[in-house]
C-alpha positions as semicolon CSV with decimal commas, in nm:
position;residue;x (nm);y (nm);z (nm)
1;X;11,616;18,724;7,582
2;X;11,747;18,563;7,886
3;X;11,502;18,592;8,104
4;X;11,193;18,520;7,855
5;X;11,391;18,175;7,857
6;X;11,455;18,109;8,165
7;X;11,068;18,199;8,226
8;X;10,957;17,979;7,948
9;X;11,126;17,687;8,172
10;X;11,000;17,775;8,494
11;X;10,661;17,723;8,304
12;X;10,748;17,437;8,149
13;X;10,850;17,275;8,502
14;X;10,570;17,390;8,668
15;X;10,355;17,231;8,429
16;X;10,573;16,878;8,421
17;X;10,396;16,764;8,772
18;X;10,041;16,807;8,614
19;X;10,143;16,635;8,307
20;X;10,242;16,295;8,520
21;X;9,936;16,357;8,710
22;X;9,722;16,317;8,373
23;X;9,911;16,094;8,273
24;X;9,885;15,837;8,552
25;X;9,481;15,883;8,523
26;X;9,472;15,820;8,233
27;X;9,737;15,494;8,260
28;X;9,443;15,341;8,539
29;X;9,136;15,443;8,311
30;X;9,307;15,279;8,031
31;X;9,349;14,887;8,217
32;X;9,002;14,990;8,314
33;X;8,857;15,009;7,981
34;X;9,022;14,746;7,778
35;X;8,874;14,505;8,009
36;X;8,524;14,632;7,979
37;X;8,478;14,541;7,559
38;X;8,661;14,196;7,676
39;X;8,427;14,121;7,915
40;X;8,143;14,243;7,689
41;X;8,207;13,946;7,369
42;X;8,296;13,684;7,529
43;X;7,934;13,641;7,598
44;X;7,837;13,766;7,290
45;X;8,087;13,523;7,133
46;X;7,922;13,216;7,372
47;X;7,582;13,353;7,225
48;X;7,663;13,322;6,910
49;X;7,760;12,970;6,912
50;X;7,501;12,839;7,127
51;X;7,195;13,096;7,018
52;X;7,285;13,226;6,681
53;X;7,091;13,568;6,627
54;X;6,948;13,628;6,911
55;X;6,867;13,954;7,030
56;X;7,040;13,936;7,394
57;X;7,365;13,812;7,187
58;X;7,359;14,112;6,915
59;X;7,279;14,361;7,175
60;X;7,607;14,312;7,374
61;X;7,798;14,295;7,047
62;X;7,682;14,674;6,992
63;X;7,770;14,789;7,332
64;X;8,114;14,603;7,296
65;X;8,135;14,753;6,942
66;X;8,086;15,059;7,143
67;X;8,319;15,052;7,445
68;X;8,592;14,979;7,194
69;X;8,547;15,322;7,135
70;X;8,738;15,421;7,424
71;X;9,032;15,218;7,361
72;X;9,043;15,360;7,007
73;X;9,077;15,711;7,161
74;X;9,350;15,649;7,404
75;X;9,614;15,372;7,199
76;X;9,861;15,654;7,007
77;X;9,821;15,522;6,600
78;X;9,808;15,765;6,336
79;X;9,548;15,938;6,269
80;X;9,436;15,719;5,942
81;X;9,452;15,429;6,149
82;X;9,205;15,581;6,408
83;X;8,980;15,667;6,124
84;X;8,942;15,321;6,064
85;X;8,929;15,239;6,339
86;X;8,626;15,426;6,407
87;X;8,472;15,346;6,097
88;X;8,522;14,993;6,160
89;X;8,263;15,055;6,487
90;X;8,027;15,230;6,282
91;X;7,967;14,979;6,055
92;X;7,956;14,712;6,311
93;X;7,665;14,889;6,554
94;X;7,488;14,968;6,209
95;X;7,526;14,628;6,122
96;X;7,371;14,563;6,471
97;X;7,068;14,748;6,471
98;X;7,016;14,599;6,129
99;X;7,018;14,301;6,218
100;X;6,757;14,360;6,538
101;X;6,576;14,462;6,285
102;X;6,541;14,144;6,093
103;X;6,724;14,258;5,792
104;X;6,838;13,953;5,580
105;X;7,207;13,812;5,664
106;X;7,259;13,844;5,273
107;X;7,239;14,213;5,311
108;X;7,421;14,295;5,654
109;X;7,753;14,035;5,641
110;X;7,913;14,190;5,324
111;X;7,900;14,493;5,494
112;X;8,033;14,347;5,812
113;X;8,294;14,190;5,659
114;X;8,426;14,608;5,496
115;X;8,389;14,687;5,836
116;X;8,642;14,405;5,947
117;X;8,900;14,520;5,672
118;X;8,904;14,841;5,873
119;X;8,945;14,695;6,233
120;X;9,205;14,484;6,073
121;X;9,359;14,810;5,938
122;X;9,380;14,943;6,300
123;X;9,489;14,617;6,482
124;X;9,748;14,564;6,288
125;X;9,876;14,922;6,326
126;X;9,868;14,923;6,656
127;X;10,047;14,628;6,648
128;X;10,361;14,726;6,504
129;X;10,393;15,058;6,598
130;X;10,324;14,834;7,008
131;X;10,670;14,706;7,156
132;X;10,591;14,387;7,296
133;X;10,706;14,120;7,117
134;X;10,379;13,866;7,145
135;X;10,113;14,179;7,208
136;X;10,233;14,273;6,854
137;X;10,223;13,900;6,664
138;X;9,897;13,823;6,800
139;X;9,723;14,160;6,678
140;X;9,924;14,146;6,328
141;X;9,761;13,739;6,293
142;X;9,419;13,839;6,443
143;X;9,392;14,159;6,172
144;X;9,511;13,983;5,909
145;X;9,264;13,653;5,952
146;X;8,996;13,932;5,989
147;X;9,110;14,090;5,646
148;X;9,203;13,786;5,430
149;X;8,837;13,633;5,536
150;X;8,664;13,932;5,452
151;X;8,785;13,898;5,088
152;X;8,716;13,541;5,092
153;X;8,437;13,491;5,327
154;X;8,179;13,395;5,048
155;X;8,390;13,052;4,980
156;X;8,451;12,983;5,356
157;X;8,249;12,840;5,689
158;X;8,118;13,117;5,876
159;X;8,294;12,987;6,193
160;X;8,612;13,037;6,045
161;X;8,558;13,410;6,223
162;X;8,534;13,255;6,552
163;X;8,909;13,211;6,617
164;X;8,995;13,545;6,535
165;X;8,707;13,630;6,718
166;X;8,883;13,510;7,034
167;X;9,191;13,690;6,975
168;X;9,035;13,976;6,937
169;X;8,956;13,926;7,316
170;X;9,292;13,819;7,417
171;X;9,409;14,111;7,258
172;X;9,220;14,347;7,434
173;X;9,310;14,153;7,776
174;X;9,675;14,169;7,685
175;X;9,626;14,555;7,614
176;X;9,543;14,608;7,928
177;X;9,905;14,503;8,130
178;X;10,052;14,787;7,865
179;X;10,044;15,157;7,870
180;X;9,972;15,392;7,607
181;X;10,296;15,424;7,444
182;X;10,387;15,805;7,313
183;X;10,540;15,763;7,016
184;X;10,261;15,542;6,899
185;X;10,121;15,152;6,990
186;X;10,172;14,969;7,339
187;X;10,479;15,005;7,584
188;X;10,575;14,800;7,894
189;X;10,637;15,158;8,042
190;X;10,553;15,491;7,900
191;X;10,751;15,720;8,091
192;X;11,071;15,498;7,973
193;X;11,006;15,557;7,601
194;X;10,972;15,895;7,699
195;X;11,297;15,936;7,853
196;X;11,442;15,734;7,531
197;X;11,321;15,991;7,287
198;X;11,523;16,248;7,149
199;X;11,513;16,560;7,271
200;X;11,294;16,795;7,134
201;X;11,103;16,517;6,901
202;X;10,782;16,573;7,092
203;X;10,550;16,834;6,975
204;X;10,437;17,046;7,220
């Protein structure tokens, strides 16, 4: 019995090293990509003020919709969160292609603003379960503009989604100077809330 343990732990140590080596990938991909769907709307946002509909404009708001993808996957939320998350960019690059394809406005922007209830679902997830103090009251405001306009859109200005609109890409800018945090949201450092956890709370 003994020795099965004290095997189990040489296992478990030999294994640590590559875990911090993933880990720290996966930290630099991370800044990486939260910096990529940033850099991708605030064009699309410019776009949409100066050239509303056009096809340059909607085309980088699908490949933004699309790169947010890969922040999705790596910020710890629960998993109902991620599923909206998710569903959130399906609706939006659907909405997209519609609207490339001339469908009316009447028929797309109800469905874009469902698809906004979900990203507001997610952002504001992420935003509590994230540590930093501002990161988290910035994503908690931007979701819930996004959701309360979404119910009320039909008796407000259209670019009363702009603002939020811009947040949304502060957000993701802000994102990127945190890590990943393991027990779910955005840390200043990982491997300290790591240390902080009890012992034996992570699932292995």
């Amino acid at each position: 019995m003994t020795d099965s343990t004290e095997s189990a732990h040489g296992r478990a140590a030999s294994l640590e090293p590559r875990r911090r080596l993933r880990l720290d990938k996966e930290l630099l991909g991370f800044r990486a990509i939260t910096v990529v769907p940033a850099a991708l709307f605030a064009p699309t946002l410019v776009l949409g003020l100066v050239v509303p509909g056009s096809g340059a404009g909607t085309t980088l708001g699908i490949l933004f919709h699309i790169s947010v993808l890969f922040v999705i996957d790596r910020v710890p939320a629960p998993a109902w969160a991620r599923a909206a998350a998710f569903g959130w960019i399906a609706i939006d690059v659907m909405v997209g292609i519609m609207t490339l394809n001339l469908v009316s406005n009447d028929i797309y922007m109800p469905m874009r603003l469902g698809g906004h209830v979900m990203a507001a679902t997610w952002l504001i997830t992420v935003s509590l379960l994230s540590r930093p103090v501002l990161f988290r009251g910035l994503g908690i405001l931007t979701g819930a503009w996004l959701a309360l306009f979404s119910f009320f859109g039909a008796h407000l200005p259209i670019a009363l989604l702009g603002p939020p609109g811009i947040l949304v890409v502060v957000w993701l800018v802000m994102a990127g100077s945190y890590e990943p945090d393991p027990l779910g949201g955005l840390t200043r450092d990982a491997r300290a809330a790591l240390t902080t956890e009890p012992s034996g709370a992570v699932g292995g």
